[in-house]
Backbone and ligand atoms as CSV (ligand in chain L), in Angstrom:
chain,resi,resn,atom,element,x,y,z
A,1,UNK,N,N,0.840,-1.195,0.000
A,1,UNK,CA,C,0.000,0.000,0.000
A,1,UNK,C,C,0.874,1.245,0.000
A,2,UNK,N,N,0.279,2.067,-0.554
A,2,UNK,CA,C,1.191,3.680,-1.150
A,2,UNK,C,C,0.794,4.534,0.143
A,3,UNK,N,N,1.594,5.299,0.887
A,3,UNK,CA,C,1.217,6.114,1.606
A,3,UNK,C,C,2.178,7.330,1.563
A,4,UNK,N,N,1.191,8.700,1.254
A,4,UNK,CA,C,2.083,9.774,1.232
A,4,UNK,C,C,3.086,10.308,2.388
A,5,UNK,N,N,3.942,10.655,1.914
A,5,UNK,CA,C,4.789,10.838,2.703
A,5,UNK,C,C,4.451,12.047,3.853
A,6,UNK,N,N,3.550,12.704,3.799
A,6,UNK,CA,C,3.185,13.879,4.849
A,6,UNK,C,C,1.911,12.993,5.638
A,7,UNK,N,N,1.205,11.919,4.886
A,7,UNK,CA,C,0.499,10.720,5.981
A,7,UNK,C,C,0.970,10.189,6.595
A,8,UNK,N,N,2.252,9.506,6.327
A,8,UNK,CA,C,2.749,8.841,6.807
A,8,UNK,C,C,3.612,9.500,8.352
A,9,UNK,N,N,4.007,10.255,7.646
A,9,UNK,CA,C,4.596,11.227,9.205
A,9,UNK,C,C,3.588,11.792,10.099
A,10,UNK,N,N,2.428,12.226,9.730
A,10,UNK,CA,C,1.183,12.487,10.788
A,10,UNK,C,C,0.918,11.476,11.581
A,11,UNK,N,N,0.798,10.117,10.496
A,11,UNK,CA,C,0.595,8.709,11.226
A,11,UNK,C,C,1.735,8.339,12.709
A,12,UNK,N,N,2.759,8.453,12.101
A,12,UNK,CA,C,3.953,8.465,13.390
A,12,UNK,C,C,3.983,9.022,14.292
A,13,UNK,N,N,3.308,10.874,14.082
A,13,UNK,CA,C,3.455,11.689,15.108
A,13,UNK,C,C,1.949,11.100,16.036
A,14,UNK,N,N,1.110,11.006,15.325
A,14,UNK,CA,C,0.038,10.636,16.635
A,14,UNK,C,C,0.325,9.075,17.451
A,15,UNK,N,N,0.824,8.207,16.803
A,15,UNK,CA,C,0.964,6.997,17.585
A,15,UNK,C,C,2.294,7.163,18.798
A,16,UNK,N,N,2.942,8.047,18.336
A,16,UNK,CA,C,3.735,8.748,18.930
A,16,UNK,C,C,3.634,8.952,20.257
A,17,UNK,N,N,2.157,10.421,19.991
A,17,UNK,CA,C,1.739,11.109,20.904
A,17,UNK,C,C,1.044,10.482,22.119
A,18,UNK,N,N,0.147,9.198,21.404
A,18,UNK,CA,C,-0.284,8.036,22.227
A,18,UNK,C,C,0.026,7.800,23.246
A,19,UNK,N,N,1.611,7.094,22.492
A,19,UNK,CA,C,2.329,6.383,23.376
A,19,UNK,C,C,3.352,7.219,24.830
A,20,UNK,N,N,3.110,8.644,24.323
A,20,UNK,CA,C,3.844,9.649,25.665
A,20,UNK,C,C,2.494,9.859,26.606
A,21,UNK,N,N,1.216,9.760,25.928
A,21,UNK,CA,C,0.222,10.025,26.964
A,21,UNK,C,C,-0.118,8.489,27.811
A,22,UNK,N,N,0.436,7.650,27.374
A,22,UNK,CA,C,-0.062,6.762,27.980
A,22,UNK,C,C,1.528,6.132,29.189
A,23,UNK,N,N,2.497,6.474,28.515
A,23,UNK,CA,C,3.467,6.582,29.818
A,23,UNK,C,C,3.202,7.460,30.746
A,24,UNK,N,N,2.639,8.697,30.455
A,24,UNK,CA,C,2.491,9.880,31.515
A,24,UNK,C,C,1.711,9.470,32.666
A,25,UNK,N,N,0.155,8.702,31.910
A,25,UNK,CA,C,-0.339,8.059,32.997
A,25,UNK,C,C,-0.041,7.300,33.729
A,26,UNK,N,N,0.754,6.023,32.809
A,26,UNK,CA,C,1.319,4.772,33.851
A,26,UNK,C,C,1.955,5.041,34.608
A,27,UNK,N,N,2.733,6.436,34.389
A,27,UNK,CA,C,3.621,6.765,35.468
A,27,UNK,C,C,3.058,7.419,36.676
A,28,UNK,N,N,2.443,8.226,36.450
A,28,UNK,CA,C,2.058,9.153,37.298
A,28,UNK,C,C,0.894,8.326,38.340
A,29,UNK,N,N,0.332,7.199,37.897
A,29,UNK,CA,C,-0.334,6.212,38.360
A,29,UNK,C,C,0.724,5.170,39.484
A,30,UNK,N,N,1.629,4.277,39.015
A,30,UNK,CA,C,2.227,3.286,39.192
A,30,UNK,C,C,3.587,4.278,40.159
A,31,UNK,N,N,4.278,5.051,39.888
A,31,UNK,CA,C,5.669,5.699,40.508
A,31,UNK,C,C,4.923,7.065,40.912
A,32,UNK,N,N,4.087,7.382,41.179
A,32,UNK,CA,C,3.572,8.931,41.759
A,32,UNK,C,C,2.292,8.261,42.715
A,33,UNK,N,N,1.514,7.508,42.611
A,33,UNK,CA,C,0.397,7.137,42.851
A,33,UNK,C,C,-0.672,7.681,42.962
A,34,UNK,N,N,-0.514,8.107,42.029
A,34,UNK,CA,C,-1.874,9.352,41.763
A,34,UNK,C,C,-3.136,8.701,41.399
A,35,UNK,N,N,-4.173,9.243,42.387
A,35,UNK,CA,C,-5.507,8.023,41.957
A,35,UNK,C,C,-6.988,9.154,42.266
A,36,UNK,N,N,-8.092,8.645,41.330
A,36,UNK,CA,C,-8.938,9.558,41.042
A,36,UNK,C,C,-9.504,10.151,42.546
A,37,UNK,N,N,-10.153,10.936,42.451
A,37,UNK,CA,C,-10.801,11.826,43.614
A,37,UNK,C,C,-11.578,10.683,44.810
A,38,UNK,N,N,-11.868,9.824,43.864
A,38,UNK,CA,C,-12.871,8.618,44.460
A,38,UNK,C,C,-12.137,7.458,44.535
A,39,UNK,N,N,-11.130,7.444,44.639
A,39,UNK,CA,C,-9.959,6.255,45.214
A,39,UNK,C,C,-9.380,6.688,46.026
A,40,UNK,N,N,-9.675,7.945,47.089
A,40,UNK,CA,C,-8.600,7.883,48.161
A,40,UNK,C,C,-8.035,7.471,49.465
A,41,UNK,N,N,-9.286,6.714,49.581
A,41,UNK,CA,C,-9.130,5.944,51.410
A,41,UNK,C,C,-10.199,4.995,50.975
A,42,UNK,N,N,-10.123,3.461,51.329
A,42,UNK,CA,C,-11.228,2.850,51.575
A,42,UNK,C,C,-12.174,2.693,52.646
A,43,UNK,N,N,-12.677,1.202,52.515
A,43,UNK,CA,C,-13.956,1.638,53.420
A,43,UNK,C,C,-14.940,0.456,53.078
A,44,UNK,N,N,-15.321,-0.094,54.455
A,44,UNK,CA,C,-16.276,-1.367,54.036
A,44,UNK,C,C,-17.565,-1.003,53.992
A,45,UNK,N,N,-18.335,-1.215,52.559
A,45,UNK,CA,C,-19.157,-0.953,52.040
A,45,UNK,C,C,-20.504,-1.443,53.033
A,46,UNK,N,N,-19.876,-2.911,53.415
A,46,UNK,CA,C,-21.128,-3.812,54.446
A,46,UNK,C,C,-21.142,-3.207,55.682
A,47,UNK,N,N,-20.278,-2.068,55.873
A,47,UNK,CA,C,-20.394,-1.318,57.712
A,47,UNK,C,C,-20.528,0.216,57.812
A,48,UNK,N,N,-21.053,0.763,56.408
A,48,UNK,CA,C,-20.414,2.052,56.420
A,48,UNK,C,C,-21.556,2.788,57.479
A,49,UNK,N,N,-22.429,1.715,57.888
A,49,UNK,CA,C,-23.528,2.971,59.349
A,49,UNK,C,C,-22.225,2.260,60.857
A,50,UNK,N,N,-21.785,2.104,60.485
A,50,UNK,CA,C,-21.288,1.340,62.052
A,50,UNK,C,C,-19.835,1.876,61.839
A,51,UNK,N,N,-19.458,2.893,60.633
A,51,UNK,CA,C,-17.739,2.913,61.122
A,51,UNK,C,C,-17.978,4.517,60.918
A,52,UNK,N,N,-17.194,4.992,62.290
A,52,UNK,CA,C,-17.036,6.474,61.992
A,52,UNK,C,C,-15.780,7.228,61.053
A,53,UNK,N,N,-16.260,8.233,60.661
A,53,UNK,CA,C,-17.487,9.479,61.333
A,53,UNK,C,C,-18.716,8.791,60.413
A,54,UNK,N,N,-18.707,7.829,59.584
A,54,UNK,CA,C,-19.582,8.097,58.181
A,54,UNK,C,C,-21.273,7.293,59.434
A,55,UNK,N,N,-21.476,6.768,60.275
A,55,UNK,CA,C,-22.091,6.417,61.406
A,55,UNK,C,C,-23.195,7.962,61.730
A,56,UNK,N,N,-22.562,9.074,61.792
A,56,UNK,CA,C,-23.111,10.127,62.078
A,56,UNK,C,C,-23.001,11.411,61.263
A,57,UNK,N,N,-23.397,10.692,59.486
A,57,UNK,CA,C,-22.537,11.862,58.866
A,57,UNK,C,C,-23.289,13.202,59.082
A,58,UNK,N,N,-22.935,14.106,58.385
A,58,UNK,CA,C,-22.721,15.671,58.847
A,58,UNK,C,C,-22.231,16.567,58.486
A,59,UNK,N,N,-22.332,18.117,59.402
A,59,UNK,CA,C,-21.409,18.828,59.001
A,59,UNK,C,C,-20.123,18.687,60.341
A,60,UNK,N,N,-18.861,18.956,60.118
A,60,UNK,CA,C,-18.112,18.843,61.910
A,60,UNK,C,C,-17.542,20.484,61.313
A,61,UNK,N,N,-17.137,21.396,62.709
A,61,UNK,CA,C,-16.436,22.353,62.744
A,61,UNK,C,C,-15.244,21.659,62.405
A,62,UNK,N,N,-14.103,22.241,61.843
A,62,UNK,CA,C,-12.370,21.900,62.265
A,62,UNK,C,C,-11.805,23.172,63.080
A,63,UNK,N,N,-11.794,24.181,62.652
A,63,UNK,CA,C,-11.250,25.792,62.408
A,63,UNK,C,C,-12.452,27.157,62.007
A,64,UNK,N,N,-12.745,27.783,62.444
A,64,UNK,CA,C,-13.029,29.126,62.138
A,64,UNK,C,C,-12.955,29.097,60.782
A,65,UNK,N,N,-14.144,29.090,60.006
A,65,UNK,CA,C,-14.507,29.243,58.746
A,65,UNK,C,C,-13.725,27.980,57.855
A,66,UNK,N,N,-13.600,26.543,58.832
A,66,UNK,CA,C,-13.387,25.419,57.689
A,66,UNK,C,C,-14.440,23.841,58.638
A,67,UNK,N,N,-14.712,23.417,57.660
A,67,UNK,CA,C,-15.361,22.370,57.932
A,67,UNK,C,C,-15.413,20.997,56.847
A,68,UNK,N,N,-15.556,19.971,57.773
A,68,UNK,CA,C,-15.695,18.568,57.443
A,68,UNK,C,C,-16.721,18.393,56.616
A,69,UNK,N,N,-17.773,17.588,55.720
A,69,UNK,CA,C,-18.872,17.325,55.313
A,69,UNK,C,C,-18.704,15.879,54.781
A,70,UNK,N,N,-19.589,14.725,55.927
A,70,UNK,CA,C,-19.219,13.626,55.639
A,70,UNK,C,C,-21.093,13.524,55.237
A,71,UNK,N,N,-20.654,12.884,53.833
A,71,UNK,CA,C,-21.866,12.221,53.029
A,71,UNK,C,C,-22.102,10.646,53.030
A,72,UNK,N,N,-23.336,9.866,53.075
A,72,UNK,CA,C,-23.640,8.785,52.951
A,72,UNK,C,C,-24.482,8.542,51.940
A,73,UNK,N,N,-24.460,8.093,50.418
A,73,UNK,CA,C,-25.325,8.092,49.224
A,73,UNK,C,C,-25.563,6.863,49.194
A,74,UNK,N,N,-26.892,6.733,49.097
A,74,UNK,CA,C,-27.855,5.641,48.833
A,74,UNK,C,C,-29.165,5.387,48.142
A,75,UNK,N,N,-29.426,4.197,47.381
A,75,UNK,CA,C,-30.621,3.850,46.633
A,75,UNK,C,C,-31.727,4.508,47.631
A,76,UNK,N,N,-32.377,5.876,47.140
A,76,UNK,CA,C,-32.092,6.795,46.357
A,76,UNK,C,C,-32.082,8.254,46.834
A,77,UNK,N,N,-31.252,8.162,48.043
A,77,UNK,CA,C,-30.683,10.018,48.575
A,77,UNK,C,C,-29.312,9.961,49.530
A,78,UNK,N,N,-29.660,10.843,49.783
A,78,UNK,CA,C,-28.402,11.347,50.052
A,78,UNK,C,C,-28.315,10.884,51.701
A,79,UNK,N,N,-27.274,11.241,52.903
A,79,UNK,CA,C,-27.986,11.475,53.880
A,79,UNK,C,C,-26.194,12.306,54.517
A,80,UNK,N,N,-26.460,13.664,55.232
A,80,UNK,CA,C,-28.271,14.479,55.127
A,80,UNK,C,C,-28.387,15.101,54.399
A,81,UNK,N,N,-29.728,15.374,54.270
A,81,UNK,CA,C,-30.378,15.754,53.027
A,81,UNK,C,C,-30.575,17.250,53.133
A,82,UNK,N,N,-30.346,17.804,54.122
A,82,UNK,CA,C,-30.044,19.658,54.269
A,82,UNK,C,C,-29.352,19.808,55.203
A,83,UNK,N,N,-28.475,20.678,54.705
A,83,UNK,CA,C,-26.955,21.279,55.576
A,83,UNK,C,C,-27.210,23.014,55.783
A,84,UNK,N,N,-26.396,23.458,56.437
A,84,UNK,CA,C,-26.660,24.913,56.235
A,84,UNK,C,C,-25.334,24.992,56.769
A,85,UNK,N,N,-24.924,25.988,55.820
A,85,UNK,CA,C,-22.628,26.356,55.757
A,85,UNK,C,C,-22.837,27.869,56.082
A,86,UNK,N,N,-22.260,28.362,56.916
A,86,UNK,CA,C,-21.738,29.491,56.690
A,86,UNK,C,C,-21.208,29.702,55.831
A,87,UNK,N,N,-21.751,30.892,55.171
A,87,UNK,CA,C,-21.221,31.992,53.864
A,87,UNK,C,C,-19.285,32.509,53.886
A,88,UNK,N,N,-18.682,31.804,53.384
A,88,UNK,CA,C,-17.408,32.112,53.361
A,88,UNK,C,C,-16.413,30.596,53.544
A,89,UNK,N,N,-17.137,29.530,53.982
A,89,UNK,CA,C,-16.754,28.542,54.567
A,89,UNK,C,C,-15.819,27.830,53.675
A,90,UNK,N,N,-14.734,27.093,54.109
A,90,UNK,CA,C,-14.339,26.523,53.127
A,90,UNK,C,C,-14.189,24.746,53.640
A,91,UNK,N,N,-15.051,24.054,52.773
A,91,UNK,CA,C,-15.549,23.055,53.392
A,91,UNK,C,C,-14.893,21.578,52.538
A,92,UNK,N,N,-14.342,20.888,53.399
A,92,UNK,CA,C,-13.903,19.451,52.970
A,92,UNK,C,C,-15.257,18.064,52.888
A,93,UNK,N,N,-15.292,17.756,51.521
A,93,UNK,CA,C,-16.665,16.651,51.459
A,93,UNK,C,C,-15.795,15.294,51.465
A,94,UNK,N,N,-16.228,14.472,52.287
A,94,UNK,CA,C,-16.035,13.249,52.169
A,94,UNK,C,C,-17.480,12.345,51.880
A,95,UNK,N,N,-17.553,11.556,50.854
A,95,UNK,CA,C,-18.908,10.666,50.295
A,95,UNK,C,C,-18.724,9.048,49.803
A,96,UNK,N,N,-19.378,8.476,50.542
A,96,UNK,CA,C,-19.286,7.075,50.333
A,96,UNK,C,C,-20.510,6.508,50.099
A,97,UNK,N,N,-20.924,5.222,49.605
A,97,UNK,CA,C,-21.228,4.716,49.321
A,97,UNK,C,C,-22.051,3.628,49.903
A,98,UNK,N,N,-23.229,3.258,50.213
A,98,UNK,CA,C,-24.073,1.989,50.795
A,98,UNK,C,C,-24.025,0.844,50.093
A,99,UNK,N,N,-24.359,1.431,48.535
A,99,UNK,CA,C,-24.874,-0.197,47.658
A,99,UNK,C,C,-24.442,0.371,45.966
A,100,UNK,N,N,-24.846,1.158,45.342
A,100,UNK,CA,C,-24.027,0.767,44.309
A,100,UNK,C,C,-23.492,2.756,43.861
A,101,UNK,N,N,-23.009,2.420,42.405
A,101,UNK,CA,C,-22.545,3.958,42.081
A,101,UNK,C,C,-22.907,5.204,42.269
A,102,UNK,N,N,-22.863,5.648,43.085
A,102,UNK,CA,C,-23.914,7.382,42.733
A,102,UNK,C,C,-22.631,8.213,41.894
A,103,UNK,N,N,-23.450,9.445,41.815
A,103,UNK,CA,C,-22.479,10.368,40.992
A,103,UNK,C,C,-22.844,11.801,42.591
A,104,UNK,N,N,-21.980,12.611,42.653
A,104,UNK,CA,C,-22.401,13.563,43.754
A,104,UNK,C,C,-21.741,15.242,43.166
A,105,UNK,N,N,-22.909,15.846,42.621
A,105,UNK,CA,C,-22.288,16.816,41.712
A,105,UNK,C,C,-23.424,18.456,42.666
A,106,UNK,N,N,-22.344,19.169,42.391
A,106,UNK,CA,C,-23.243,20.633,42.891
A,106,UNK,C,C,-23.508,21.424,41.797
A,107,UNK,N,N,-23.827,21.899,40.600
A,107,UNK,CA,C,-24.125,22.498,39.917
A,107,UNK,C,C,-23.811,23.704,40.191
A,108,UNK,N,N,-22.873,24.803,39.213
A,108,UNK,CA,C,-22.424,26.030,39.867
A,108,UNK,C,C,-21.280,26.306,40.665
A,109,UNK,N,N,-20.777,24.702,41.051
A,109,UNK,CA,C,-19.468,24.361,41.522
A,109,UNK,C,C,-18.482,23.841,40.924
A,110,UNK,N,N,-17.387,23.870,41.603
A,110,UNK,CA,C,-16.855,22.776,40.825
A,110,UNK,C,C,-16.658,21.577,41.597
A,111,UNK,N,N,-17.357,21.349,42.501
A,111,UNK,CA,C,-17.840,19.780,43.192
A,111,UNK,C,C,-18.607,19.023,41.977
A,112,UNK,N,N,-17.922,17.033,41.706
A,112,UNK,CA,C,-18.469,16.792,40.792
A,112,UNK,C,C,-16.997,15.936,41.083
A,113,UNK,N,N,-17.838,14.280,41.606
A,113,UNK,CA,C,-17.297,13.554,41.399
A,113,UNK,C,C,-18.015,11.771,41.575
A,114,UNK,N,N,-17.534,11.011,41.184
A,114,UNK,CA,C,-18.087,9.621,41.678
A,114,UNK,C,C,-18.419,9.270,43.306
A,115,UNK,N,N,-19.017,8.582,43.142
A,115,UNK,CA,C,-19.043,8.010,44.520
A,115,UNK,C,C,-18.972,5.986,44.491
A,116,UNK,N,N,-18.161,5.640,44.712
A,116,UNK,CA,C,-18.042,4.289,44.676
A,116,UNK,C,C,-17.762,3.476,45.711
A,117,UNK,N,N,-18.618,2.348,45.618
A,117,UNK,CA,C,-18.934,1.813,47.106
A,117,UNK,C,C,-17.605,0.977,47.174
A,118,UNK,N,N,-17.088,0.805,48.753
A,118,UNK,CA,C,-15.722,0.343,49.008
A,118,UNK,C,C,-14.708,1.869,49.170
A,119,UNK,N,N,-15.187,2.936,48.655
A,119,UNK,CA,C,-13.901,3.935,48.781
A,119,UNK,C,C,-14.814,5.198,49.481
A,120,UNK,N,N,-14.210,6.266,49.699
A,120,UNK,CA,C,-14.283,7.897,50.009
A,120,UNK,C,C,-14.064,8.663,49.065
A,121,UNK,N,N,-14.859,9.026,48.895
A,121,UNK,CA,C,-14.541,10.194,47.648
A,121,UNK,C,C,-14.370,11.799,48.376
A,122,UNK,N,N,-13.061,12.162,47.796
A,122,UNK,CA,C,-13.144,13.929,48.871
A,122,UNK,C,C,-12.856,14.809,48.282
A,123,UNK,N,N,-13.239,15.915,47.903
A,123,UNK,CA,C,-13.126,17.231,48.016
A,123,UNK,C,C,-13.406,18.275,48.265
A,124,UNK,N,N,-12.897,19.320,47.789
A,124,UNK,CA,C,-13.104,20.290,49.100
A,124,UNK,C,C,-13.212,21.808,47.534
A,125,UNK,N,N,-13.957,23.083,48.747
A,125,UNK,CA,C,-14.828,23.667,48.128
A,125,UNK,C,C,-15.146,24.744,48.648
A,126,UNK,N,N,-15.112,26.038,48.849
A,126,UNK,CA,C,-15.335,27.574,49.313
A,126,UNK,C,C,-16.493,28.277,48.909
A,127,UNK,N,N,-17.354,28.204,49.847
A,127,UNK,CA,C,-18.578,28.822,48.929
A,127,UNK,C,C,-18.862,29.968,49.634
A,128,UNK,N,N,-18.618,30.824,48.427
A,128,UNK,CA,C,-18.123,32.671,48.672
A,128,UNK,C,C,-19.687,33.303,47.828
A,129,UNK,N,N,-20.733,32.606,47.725
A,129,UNK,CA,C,-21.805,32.829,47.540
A,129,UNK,C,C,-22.768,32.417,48.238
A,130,UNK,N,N,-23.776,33.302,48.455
A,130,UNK,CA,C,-24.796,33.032,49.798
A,130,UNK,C,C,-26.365,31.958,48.919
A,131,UNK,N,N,-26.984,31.087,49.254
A,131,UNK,CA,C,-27.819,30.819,48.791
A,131,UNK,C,C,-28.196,29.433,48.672
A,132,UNK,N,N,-29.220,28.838,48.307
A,132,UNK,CA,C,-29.376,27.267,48.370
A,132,UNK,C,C,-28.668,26.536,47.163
A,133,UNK,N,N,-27.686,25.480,47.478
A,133,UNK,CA,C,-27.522,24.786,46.172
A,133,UNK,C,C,-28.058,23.415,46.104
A,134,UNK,N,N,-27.992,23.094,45.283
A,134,UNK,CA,C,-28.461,21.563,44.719
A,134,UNK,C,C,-27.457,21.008,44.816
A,135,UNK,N,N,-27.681,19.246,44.706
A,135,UNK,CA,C,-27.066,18.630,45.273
A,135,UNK,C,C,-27.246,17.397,44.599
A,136,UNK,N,N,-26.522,16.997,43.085
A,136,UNK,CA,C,-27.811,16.252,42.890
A,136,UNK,C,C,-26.809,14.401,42.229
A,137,UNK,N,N,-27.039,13.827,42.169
A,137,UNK,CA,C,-26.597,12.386,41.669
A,137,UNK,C,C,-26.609,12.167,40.563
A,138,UNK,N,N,-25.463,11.610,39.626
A,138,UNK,CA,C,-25.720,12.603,38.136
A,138,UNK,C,C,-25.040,11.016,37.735
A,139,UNK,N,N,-24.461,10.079,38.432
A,139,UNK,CA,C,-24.415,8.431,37.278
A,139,UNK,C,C,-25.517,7.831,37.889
A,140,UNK,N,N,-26.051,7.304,36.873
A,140,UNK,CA,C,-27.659,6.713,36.765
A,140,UNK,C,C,-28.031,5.113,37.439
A,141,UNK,N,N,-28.456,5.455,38.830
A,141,UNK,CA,C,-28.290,4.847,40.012
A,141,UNK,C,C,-29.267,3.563,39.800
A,142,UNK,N,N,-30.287,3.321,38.841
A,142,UNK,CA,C,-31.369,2.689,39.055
A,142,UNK,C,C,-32.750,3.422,38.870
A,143,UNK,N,N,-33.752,2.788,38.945
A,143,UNK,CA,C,-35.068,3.207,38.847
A,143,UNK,C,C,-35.833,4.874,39.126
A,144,UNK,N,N,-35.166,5.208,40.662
A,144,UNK,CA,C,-35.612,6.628,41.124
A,144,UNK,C,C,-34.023,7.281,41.038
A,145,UNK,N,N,-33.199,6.882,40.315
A,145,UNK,CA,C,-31.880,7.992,39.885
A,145,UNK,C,C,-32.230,10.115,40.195
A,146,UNK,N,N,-33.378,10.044,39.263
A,146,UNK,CA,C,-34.077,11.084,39.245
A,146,UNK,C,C,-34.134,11.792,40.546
A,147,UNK,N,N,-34.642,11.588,41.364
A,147,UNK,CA,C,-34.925,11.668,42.886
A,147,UNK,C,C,-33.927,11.860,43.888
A,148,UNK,N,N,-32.804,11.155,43.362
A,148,UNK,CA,C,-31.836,10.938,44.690
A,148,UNK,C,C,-30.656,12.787,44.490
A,149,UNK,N,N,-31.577,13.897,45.243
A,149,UNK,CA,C,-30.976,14.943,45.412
A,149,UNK,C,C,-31.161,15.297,46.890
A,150,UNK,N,N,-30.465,16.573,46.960
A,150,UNK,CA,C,-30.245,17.131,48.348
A,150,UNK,C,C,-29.990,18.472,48.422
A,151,UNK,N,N,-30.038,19.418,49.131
A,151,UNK,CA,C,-29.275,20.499,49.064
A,151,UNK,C,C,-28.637,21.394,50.282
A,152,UNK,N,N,-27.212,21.986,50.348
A,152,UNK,CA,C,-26.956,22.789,50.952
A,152,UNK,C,C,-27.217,24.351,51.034
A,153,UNK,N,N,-27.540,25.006,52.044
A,153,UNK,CA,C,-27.615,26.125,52.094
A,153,UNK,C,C,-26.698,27.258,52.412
A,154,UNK,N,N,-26.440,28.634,52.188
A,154,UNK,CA,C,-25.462,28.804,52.406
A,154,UNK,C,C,-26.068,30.158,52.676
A,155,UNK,N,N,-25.320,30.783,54.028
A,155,UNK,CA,C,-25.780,31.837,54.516
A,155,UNK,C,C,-25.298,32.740,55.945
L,1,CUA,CU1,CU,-27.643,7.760,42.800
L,1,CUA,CU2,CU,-28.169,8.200,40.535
């Protein structure tokens, strides 16, 4: 087969490019251990009402304008299902899992990540705007997917 010579070099440069994006990951995976938002601590899926804090989740103080927010997502809400943050707060979410995938996204934020049963999913988030947000489950959980929302307030 005939291949032009300016194809043929495009062809090289992308298999190329491939192959540096896919060391970048292995590396940064395997010798950095870099792992998604929702791989960072585990967690037994069969105890998560019996092991703390996730037993009494919540909001916890840490510091003067920072706080904890431990989530429990389940077929089909959240729990709890209304928070109220002080306006300025800058707040750490931790969210796990009962029984199968949720998604745990704030709209207007940039909170927006998996939730997968066996792990903690965490991040964290400053909300320098006063007002109610949504709260809502966005990978498609089953039957009432639709339903399984929540919201924080902020004020
Ligand atoms: Cu939980 Cu969709």
């Amino acid at each position: 087969m005939h291949l032009n010579r300016y194809e043929r070099t495009w062809m090289i440069f992308g298999v190329a490019l491939l192959v540096v994006f896919l060391a970048t990951i292995t590396t940064a995976a395997i010798v950095d251990g870099f792992v998604p938002q929702s791989h960072i601590q585990s967690i037994d899926p069969t105890k998560v009402s019996q092991t703390p804090p996730f037993d009494k989740p919540g909001l916890r103080k840490i510091a003067d304008g920072s706080y904890e927010l431990y989530y429990v997502a389940h077929i089909f809400s959240f729990d709890p299902k209304h928070v109220v943050v002080p306006l300025g707060s800058h707040v750490t979410f931790y969210v796990t899992s009962e029984d199968v995938e949720h998604g745990f996204s704030i709209p207007e934020t940039s909170i927006n990540t998996m939730v997968t049963p066996g792990w903690v999913s965490s991040l964290s988030y400053t909300f320098r705007k006063p007002g109610k947000f949504l709260l809502v489950c966005n990978e498609y959980c089953g039957a009432e997917h639709q339903l399984m929302a929540a919201d924080i307030e902020v004020k």
